[in-house]
C-alpha positions as CSV (number, residue, x, y, z in Angstrom):
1,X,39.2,-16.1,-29.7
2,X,36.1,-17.5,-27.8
3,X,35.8,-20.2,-25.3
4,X,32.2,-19.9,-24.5
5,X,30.4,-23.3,-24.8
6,X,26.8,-22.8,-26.0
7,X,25.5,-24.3,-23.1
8,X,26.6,-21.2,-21.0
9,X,24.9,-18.5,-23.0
10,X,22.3,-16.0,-21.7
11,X,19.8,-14.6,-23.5
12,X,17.8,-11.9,-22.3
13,X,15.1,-10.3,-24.1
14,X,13.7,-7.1,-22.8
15,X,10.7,-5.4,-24.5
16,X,8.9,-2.4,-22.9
17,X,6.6,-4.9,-20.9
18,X,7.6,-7.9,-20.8
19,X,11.0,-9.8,-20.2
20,X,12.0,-13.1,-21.3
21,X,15.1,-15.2,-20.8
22,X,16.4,-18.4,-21.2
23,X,20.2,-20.3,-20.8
24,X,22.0,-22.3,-23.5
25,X,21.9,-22.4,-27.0
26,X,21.2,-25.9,-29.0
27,X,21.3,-27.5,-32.5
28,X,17.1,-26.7,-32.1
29,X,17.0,-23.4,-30.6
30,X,14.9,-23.7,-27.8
31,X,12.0,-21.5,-26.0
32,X,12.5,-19.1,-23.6
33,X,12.3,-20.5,-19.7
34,X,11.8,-17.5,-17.9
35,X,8.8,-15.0,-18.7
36,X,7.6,-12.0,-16.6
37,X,6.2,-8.9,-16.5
38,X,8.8,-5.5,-17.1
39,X,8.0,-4.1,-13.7
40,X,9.1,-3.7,-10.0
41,X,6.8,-3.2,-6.7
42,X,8.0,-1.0,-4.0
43,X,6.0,-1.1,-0.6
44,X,4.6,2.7,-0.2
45,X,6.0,2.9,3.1
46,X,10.0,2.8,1.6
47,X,8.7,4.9,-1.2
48,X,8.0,7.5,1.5
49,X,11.4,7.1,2.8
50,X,13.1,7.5,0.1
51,X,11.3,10.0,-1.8
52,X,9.3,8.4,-4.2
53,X,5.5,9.1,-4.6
54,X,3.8,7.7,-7.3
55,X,4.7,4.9,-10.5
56,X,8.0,5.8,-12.4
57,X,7.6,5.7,-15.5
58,X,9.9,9.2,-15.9
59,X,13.8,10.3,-15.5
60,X,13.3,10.4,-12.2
61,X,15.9,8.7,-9.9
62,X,15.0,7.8,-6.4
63,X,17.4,6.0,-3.3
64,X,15.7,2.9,-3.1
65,X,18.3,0.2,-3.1
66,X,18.1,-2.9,-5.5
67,X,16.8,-5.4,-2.6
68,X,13.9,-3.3,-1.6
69,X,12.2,-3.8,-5.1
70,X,9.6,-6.9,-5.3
71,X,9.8,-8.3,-8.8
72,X,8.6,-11.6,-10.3
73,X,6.1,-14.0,-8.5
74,X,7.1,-12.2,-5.1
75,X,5.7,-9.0,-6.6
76,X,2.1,-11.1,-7.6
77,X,2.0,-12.1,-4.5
78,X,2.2,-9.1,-3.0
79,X,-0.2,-7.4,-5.2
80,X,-2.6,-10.2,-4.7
81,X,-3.1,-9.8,-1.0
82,X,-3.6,-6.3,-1.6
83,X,-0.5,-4.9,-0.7
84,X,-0.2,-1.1,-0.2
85,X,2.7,-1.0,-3.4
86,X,4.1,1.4,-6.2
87,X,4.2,-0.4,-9.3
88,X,6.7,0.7,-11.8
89,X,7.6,-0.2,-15.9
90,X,11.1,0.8,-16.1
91,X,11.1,-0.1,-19.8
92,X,7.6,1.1,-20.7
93,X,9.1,4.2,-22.8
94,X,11.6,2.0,-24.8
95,X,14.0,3.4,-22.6
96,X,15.4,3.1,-19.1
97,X,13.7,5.6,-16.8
98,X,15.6,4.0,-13.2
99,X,18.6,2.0,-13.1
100,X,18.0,0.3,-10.0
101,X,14.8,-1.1,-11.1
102,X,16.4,-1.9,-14.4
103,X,18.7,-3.9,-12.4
104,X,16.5,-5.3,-9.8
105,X,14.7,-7.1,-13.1
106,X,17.7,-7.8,-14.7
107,X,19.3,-9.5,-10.9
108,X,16.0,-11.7,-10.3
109,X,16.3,-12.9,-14.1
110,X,19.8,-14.0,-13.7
111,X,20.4,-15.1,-10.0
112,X,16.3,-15.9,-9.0
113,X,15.4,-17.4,-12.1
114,X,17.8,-19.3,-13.9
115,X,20.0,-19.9,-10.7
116,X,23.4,-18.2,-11.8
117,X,25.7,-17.3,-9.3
118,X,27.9,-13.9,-8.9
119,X,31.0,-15.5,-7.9
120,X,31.1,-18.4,-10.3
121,X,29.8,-16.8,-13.6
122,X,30.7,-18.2,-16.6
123,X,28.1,-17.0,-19.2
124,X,28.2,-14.6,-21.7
125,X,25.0,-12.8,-22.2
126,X,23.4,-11.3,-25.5
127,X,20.9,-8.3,-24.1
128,X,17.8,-7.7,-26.6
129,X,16.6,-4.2,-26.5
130,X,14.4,-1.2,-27.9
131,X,15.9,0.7,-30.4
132,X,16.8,4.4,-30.1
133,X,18.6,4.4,-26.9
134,X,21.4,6.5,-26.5
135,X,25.0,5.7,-26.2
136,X,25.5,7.2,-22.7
137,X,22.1,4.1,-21.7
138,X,24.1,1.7,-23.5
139,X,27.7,2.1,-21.8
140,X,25.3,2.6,-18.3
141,X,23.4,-1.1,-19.3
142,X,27.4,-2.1,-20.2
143,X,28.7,-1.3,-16.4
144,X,25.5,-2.6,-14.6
145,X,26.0,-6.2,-16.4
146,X,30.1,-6.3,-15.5
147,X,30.3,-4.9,-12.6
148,X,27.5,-5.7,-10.8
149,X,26.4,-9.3,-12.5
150,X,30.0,-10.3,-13.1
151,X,29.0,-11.1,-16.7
152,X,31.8,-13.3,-18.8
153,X,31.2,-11.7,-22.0
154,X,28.1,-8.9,-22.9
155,X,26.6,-7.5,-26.2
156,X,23.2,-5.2,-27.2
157,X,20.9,-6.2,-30.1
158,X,18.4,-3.4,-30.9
159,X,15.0,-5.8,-30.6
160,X,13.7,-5.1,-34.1
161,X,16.9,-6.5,-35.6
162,X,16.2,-9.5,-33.4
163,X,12.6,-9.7,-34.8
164,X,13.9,-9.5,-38.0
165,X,16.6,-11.7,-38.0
166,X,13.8,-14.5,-36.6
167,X,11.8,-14.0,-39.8
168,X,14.4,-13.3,-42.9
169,X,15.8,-16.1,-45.0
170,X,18.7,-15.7,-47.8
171,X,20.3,-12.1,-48.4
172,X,16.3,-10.9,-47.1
173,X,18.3,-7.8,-45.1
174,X,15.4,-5.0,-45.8
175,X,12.3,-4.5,-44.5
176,X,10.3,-2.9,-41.5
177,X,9.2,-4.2,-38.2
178,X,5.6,-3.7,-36.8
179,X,5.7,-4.7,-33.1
180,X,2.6,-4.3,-31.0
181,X,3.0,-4.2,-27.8
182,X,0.6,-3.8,-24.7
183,X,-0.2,-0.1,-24.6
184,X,2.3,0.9,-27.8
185,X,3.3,-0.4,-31.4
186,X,6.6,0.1,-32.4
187,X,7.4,0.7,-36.3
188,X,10.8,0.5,-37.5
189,X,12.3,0.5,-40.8
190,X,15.4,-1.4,-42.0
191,X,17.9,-1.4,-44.8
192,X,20.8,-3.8,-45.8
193,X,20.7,-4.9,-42.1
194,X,20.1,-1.5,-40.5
195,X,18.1,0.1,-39.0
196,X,16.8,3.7,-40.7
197,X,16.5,5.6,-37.5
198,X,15.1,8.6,-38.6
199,X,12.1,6.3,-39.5
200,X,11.5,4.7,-36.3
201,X,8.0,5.5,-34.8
202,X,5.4,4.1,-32.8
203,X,1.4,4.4,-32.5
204,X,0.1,5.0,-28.6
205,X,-2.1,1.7,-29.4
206,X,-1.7,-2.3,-28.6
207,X,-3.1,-5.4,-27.2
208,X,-4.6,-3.9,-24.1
209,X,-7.2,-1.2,-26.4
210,X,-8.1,-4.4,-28.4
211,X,-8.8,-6.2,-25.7
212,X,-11.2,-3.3,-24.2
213,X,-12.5,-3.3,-27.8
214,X,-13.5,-6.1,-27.7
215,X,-15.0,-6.4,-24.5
216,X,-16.9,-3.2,-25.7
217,X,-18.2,-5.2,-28.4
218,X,-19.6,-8.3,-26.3
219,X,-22.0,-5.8,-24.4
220,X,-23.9,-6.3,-27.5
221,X,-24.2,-9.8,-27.6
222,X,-27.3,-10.5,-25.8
223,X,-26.6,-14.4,-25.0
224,X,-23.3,-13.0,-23.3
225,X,-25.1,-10.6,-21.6
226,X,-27.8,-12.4,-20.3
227,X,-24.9,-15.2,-18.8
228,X,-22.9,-12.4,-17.6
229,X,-25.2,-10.1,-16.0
230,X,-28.7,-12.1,-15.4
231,X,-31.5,-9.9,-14.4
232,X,-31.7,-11.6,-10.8
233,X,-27.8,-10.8,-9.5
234,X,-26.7,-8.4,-11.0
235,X,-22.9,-7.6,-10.5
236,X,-21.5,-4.2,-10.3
237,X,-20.6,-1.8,-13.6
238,X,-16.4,-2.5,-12.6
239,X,-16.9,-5.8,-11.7
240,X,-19.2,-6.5,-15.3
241,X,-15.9,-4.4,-17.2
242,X,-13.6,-6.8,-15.2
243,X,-15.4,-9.9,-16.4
244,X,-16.2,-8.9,-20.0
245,X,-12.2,-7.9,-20.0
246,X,-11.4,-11.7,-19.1
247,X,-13.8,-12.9,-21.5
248,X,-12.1,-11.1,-24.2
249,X,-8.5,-12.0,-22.8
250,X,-10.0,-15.7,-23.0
251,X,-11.5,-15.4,-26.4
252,X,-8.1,-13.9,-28.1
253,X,-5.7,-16.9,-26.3
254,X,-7.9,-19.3,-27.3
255,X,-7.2,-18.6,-31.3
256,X,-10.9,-17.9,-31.7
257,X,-10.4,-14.5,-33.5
258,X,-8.9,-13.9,-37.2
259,X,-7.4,-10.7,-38.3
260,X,-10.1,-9.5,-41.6
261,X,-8.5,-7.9,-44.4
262,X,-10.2,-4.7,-45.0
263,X,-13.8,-4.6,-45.8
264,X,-14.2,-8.5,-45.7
265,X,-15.9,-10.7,-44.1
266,X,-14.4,-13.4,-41.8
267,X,-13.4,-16.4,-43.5
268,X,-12.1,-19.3,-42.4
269,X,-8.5,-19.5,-42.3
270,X,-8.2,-22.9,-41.8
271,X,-6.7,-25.5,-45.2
272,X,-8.5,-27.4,-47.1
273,X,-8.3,-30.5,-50.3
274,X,-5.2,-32.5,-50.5
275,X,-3.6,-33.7,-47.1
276,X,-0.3,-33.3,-47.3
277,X,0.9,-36.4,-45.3
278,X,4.9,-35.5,-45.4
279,X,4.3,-32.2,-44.1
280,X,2.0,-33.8,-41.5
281,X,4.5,-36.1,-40.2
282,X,7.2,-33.7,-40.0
283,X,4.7,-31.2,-38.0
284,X,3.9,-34.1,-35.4
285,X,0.3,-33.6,-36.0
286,X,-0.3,-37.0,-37.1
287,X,-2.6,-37.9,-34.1
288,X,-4.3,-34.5,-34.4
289,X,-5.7,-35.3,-38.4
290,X,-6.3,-38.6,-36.7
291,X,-8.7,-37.6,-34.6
292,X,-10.1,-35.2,-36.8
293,X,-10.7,-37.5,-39.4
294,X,-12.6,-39.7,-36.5
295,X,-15.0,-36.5,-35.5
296,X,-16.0,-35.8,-39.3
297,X,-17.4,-39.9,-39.1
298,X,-19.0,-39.4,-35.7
299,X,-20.8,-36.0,-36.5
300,X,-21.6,-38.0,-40.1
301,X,-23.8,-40.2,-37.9
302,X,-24.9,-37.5,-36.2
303,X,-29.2,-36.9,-35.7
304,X,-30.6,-34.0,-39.0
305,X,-31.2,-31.7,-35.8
306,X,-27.6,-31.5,-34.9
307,X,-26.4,-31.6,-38.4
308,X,-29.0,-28.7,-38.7
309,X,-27.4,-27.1,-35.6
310,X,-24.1,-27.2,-37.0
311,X,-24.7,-26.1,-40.6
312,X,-26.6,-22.9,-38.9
313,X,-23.2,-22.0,-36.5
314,X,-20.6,-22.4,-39.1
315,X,-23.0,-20.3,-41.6
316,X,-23.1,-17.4,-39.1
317,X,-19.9,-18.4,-38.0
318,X,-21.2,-18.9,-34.1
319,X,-18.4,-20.4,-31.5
320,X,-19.0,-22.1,-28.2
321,X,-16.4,-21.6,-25.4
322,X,-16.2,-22.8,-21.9
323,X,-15.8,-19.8,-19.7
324,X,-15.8,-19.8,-15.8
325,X,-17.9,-22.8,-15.7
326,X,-20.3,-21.6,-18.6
327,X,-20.8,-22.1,-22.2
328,X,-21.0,-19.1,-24.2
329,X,-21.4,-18.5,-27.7
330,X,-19.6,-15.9,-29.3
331,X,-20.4,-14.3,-32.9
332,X,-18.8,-12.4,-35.4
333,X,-17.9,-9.4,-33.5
334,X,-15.3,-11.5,-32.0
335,X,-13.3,-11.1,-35.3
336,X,-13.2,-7.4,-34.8
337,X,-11.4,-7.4,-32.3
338,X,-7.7,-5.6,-34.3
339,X,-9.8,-2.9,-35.6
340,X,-8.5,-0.4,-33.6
341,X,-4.7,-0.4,-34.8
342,X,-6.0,0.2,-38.2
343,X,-8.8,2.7,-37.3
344,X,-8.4,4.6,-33.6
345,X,-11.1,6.9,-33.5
346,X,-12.9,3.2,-32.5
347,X,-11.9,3.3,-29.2
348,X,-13.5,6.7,-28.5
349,X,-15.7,6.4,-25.4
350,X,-14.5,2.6,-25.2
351,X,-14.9,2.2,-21.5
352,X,-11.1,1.3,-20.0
353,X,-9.3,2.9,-22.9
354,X,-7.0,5.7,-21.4
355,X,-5.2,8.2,-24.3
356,X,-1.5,7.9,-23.3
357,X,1.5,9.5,-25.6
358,X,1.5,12.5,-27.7
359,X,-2.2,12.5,-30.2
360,X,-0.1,13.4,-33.4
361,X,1.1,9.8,-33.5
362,X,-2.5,8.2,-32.7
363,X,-2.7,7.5,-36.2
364,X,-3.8,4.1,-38.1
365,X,-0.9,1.5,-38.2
366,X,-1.0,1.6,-42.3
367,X,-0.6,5.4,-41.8
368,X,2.5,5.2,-39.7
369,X,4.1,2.3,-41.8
370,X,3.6,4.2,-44.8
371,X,5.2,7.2,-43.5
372,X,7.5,5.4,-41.7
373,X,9.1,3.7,-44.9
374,X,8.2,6.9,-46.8
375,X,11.3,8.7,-45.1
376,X,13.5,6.1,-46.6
377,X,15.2,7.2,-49.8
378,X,13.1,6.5,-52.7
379,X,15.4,3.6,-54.1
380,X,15.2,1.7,-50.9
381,X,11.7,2.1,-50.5
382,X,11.1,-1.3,-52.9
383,X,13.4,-3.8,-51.1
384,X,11.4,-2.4,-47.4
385,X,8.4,-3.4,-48.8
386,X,9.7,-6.8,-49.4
387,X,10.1,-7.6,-45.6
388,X,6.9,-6.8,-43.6
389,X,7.1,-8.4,-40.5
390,X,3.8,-8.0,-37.6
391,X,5.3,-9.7,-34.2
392,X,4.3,-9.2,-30.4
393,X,2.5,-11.1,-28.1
394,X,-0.9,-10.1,-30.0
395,X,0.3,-12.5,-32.9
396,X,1.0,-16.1,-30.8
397,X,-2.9,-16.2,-31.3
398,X,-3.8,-14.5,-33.9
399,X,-3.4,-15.3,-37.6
400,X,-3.5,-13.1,-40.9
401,X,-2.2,-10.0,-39.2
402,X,0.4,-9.4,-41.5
403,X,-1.7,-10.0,-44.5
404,X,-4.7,-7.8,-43.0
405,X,-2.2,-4.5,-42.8
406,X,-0.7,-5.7,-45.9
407,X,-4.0,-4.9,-47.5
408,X,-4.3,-1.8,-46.1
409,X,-0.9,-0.5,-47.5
410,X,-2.3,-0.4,-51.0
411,X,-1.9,3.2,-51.4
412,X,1.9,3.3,-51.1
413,X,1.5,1.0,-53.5
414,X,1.9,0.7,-57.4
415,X,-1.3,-0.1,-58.7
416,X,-0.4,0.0,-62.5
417,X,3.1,-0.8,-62.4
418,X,5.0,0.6,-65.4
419,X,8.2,-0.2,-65.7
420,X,9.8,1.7,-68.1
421,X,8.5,4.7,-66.1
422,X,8.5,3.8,-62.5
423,X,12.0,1.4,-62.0
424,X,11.8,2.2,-58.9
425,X,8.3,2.6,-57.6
426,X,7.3,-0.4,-55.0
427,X,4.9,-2.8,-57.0
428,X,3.6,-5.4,-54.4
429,X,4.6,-5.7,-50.4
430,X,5.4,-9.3,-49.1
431,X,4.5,-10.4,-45.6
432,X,7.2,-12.5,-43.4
433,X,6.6,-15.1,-40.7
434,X,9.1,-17.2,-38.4
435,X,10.4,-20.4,-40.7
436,X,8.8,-23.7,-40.0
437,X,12.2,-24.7,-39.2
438,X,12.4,-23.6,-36.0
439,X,11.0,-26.6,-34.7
440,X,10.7,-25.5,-31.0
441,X,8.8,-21.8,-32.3
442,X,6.1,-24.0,-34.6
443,X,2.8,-22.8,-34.2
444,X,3.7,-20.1,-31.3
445,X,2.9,-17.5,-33.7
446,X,5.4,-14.4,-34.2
447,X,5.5,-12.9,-30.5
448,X,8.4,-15.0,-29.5
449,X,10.5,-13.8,-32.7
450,X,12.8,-11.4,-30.5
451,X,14.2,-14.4,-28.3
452,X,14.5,-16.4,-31.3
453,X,16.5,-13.8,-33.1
454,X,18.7,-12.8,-30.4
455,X,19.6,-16.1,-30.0
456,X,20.6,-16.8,-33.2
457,X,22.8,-13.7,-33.0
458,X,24.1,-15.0,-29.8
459,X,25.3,-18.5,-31.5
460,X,26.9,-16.4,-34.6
461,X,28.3,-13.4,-32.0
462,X,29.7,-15.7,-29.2
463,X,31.2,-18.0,-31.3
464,X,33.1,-15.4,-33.6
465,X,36.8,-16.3,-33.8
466,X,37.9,-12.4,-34.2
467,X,35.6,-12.1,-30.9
468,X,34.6,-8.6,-32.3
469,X,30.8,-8.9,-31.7
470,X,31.0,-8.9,-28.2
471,X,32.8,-7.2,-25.1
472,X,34.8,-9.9,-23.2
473,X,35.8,-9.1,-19.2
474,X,39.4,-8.3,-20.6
475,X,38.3,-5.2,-23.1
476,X,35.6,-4.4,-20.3
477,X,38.9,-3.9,-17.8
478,X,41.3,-2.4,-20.6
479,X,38.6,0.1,-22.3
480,X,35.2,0.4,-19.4
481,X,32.2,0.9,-20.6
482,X,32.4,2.8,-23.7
483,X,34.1,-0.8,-25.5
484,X,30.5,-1.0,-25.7
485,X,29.9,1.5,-28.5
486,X,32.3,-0.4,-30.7
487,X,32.0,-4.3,-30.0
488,X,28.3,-4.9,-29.5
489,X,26.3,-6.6,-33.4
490,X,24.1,-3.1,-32.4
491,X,26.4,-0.9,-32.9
492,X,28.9,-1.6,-35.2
């Protein structure tokens, strides 16, 4: 039976780029504390040393040891005073492509980070991870957390079941997870609460190609331009690219940009009519509407030329936004900025944009979900449809992303449903989000739904009585690390 108080649980979510982390679990599940980057640094003149040349990103194993890796704010640092280093992403595959970096990330996380020590540990930890990898990585991941972390208890949740599980409500146990990543989005069918592996793909696009998109796009806009690059200094072609890359890194976190459905025009996603003051309350956003309500009675008093002004912006739907000491104004073209996960050939000639994976899976995202649930069997394909969930980082500021690919789906859709014909056939697709409920995750968008999903498989897991969900130090010691393949909510 467990005897892990929820105040000692670890969770650990590790996604190709990023890693996120956080101790304890509470009646309001709680954000994560810890956040970095998914990669190591490794000073050029060890990597000589030791044999390694150039980023790993492959199988390729090396004889570094775990201490000579910088990771975490050391790693910035270094980077920052320009630091003569070999930066890898152990992760960036969706697999593990080095163990010792694996576990140099996985070390600064527990012992840097959130101040665990070795000798004294107590915690159980619930590991988030890609899906797909193989049972040999998962008894390897097993040994490094037992007997190197001293780890109290240890389990593996595939990260789209995490996602999921953040987003479902009721007996909701089908659907498909679109996660898009930096460089890579990840598609990945479920049914009945698991995951159809032959349908797993991913598209060699994310966040980083929309943000060189968009930056694309702002060469166009002439105010930008002239603020950016004024005729009298001039910056250099990389250092302009830089810049315009910030911009459009600024313009995306600060929830300027809505996803358009398909052939429309940007509207504005914001509610209107009835304020609902129960729901306000609740929210906490009672001295936002406050305020608001005070602006509308100021700008009411306002001179004709600035009501003028402001009738002429929110017609062509014209934004201002406070960038490195200027004011810019930004247009429509800002909104364009998901285009390319829906239409790739975009990004052709796109300065910045590097192809990367294999080119028969640079297809449009509503290609590869469509094919992706397509190689479900035809019965299951309805009860998919009814889970779409879009999460990664991409969505924290962005809303409508769901309901933009949604629209796009259309043709693996019913259009004429007939039912005494097609019983079967999928007739509408519905769009999931994380619940209001989760008090702590309102209005953080979807990226955060792995963390929020491992952790409420890490309240259910660690506090099972038969203690079946997890691999406790005494089956680690009876069995090693193949216990792993049998008592882990992955793998059952």
């Amino acid at each position: 039976m467990s005897n892990f108080r929820d105040s000692t649980v670890v969770i650990i979510e590790t996604g190709r780029t990023h890693i996120r982390a956080g101790q304890g679990l509470h009646d309001l599940l709680r954000l994560p504390t810890v956040e970095l980057p998914a990669r190591v640094g490794l000073r050029r003149n060890l990597a000589a040393s030791t044999g390694e040349n150039g980023a790993s990103t492959s199988n390729a194993t090396s004889s570094a040891k775990v201490t000579d890796y910088l990771v975490g704010t050391q790693l910035d640092e270094a980077l920052a005073a320009g630091q003569d280093l070999i930066v890898s992403w152990p992760f960036a595959e969706g697999d593990v492509s080095d163990y010792t970096q694996a576990e140099a990330l996985w070390k600064h996380v527990l012992f840097h980070e959130l101040k665990l020590r070795r000798a004294q540990m107590e915690s159980p930890i619930m590991l988030s991870f890609p899906a797909g990898i193989s049972r040999n990585v998962s008894e390897r991941i097993c040994q490094i957390f037992f007997e190197r972390f001293n780890a109290a208890g240890f389990a593996i949740l595939e990260r789209p079941m995490s996602q999921f599980y953040a987003a479902i409500s009721g007996m909701q146990l089908s659907g498909v997870v679109v996660d898009v990543d930096e460089e890579y989005t990840d598609v990945t069918p479920i049914y009945d609460g698991f995951i159809l592996h032959p349908g797993r793909t991913h598209v060699p696009i994310g966040l980083r190609d929309c943000l060189a998109y968009l930056a694309h796009l702002l060469r166009s806009n002439t105010s930008v331009m002239a603020a950016l690059s004024p005729a009298d200094n001039s910056p250099s072609p990389e250092a302009l690219q830089e810049t315009l890359l910030e911009l459009a890194k600024h313009t995306w976190q600060s929830g300027l940009i809505k996803a358009l459905a398909e052939g429309e025009a940007a509207r504005d996603l914001e509610d209107e009519g009835v304020t609902d003051i129960a729901a306000i309350v609740v929210a906490g956003k009672e001295r936002a509407v406050i305020e608001s309500g005070m602006k509308r009675r100021q700008n009411a008093k306002a001179q004709p030329a600035e009501q003028a002004r402001a009738k002429e912006m929110e017609a062509l739907d014209l934004v201002t936004t406070s960038f490195r000491g200027m004011e810019l104004t930004l247009g429509k073209e800002r909104h364009r900025f998901c285009e390319p996960l829906f239409d790739p050939s975009l990004l052709d000639g796109v300065p910045g944009v590097q192809p990367r994976g294999d080119p028969d899976l640079r297809n449009p995202l509503q290609v590869a979900v469509g094919e992706a649930v397509a190689k479900a069997d035809v019965d299951q394909r309805a009860y998919i449809w009814q889970g779409l969930f879009v999460t990664g980082e991409i969505t924290n500021h962005i809303k409508g992303l769901g309901a933009a690919l949604s629209g796009r789906l259309a043709p693996y859709i019913l259009s004429a449903p007939d039912v005494q014909s097609n019983e079967v056939q999928p007739r509408h697709i519905k769009t999931l989000r994380v619940p209001d409920y989760f008090a702590e995750y309102r209005d953080k968008g979807d990226g955060l739904a792995a963390f929020l999903g491992t952790s409420i498989i890490a309240k259910l897991a660690f506090n099972d009585s038969a203690g079946k969900n997890y691999v406790s130090k005494a089956d680690y010691a009876n069995k090693g690390p193949r216990t792993i393949l049998g008592m882990s909510p992955t793998l059952l």
